[in-house]
C-alpha positions as CSV (number, residue, x, y, z in Angstrom):
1,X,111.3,116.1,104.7
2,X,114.9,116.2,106.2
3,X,117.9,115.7,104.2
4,X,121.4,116.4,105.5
5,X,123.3,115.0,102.4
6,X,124.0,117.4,99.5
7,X,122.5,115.4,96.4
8,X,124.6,114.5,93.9
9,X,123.3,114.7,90.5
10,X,124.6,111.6,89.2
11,X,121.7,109.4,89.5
12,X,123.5,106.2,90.2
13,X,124.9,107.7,93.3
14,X,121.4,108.8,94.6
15,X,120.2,105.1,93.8
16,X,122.9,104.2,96.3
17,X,121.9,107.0,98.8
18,X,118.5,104.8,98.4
19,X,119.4,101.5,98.7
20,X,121.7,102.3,102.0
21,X,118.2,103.9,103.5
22,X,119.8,107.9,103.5
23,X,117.3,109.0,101.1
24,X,115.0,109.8,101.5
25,X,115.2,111.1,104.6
26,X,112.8,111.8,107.6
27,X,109.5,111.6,106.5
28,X,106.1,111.5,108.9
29,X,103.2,109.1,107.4
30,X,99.7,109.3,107.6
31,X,97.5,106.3,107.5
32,X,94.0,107.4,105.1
33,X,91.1,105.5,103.8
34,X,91.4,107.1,100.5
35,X,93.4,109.8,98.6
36,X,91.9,113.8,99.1
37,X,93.1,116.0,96.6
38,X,95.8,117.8,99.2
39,X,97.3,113.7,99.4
40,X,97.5,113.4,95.6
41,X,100.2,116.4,96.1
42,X,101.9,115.5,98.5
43,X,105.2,114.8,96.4
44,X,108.7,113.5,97.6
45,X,111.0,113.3,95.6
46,X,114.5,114.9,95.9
47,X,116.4,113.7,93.2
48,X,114.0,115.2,90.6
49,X,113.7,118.3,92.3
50,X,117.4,118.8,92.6
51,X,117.7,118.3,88.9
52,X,114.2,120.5,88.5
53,X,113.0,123.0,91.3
54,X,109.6,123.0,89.2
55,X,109.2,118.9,89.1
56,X,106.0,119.3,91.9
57,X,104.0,121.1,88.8
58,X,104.8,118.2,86.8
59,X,104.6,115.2,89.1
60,X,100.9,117.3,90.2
61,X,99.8,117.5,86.8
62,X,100.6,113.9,86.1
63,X,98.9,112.8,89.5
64,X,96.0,115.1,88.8
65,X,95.4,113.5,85.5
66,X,96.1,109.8,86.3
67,X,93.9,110.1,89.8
68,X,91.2,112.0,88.4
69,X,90.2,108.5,86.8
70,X,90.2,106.3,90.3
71,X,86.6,107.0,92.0
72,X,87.1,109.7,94.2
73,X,90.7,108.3,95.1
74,X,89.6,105.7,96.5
75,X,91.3,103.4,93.4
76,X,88.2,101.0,92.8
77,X,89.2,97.5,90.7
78,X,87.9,99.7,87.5
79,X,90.1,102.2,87.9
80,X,92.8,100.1,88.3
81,X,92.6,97.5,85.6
82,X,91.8,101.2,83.1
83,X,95.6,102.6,84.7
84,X,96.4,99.1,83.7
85,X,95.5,98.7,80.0
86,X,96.7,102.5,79.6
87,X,99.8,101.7,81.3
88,X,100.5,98.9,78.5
89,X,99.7,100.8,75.7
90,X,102.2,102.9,76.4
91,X,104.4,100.5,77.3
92,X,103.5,99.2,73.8
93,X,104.5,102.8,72.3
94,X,107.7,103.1,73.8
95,X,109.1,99.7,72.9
96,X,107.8,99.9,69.6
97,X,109.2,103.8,69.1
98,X,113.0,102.2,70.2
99,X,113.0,103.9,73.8
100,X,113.1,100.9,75.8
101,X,114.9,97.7,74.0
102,X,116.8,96.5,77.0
103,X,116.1,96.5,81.0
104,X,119.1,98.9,80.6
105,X,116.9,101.0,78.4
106,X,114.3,100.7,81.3
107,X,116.1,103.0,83.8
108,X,117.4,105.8,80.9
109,X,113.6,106.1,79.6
110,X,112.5,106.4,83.3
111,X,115.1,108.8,84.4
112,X,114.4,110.8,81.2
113,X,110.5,111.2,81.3
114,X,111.1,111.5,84.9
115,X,109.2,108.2,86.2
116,X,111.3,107.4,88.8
117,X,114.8,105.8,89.4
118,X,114.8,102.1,88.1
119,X,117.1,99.6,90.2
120,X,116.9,95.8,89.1
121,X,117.0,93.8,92.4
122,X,117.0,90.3,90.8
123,X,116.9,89.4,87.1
124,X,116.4,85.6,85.9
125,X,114.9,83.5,83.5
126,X,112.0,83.7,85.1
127,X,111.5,86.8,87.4
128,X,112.9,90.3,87.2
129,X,112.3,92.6,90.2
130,X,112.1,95.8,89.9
131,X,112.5,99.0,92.7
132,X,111.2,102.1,91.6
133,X,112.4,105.3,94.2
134,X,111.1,108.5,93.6
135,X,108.2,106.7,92.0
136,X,106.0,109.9,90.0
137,X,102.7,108.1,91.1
138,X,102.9,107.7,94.8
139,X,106.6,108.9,96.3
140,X,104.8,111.4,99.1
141,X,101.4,109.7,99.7
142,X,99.9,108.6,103.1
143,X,99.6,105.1,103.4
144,X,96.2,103.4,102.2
145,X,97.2,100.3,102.6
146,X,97.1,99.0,98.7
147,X,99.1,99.7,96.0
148,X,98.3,102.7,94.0
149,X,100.9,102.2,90.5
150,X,99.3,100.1,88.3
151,X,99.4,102.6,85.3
152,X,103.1,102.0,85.8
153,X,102.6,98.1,86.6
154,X,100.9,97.9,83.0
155,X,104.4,99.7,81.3
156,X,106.5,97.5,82.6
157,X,104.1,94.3,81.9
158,X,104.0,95.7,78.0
159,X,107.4,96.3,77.8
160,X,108.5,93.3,79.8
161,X,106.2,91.4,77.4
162,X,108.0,92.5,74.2
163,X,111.6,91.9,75.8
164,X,111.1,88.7,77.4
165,X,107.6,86.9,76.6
166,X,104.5,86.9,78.6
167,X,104.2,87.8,82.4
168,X,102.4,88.7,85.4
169,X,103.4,91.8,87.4
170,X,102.8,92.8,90.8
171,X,103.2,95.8,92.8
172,X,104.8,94.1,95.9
173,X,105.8,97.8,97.5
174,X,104.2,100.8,97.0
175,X,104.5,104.3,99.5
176,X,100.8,103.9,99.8
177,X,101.4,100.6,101.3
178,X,103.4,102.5,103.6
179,X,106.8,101.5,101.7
180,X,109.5,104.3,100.5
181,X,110.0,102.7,97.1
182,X,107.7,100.7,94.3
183,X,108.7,97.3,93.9
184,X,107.4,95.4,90.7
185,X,107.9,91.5,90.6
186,X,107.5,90.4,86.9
187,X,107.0,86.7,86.1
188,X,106.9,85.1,82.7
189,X,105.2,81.7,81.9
């Protein structure tokens, strides 16, 4: 990875950096069937790392844990809809232990358990979409053509479903899909 801009450390600037495509720099892609252990460590994320030179131990050992339940990496529709229900019982905890009562909340409780960095593209009565850079689950992988977040997916469709009512959420962008940034459309009905 290439970076010629010296991060700032305010997070709402390196959100810009993001949305006007400097961050997060030059990085090469590789296209894989499934996740090897070496792809599950491949991490990229500069923000965190500026605030933390040890966040690849952290991000690893979340990866390592969360990936050690898809069959052999390869994310099967068990291991997904598991990430899932997991992913909304926390989701579940954190709105019910005050940390997330607002979208505003949303980005603070990311940022602070170092998830990712939360931008809110649209937000209506009906659909909020959500861009996650830096994204702890997948910023760094090689492509695999489907969406790999759906622990996070099941966070935000808890907490979503406590704020606003019920929903559907979809990982619409996702590094493994060969995107730089997670993108979450929520729905409610």
């Amino acid at each position: 990875m290439s970076v010629e801009v010296l991060l700032p450390l305010d997070p709402i600037e390196v959100l810009n950096f993001y949305r006007e495509g400097i961050l997060p720099g030059v990085v090469k892609r590789r296209v894989v069937e499934k996740l090897s252990l070496s792809d599950v460590l491949e991490i990229v994320r500069p923000y965190f790392k500026a605030l933390d030179p040890e966040d690849d131990k952290y991000v690893s050992l979340t990866r390592l844990m969360t990936f050690s339940t898809a069959k052999r990496f390869g994310i099967d529709d068990m291991s997904a809809a598991y990430l899932f229900h997991a992913g909304r019982n926390l989701g579940r905890e954190m709105f019910h232990k005050g940390l997330v009562r607002s979208v505003d909340d949303l980005f603070k409780a990311f940022l602070e358990y170092k998830v990712g960095l939360v931008d809110v593209v649209k937000e209506s009565e009906d659909v909020i979409v959500i861009d996650v850079y830096e994204c702890i689950s997948c910023s760094g992988l090689p492509i695999i053509n489907k969406p790999v977040c759906f622990f996070k997916a099941g966070v935000l469709s808890a907490l979503f479903e406590k704020l606003v009512g019920a929903n559907t959420v979809k990982e619409e962008k996702c590094w493994a899909l060969g995107d730089l940034k997670c993108r979450f459309r929520i729905e409610f009905f």
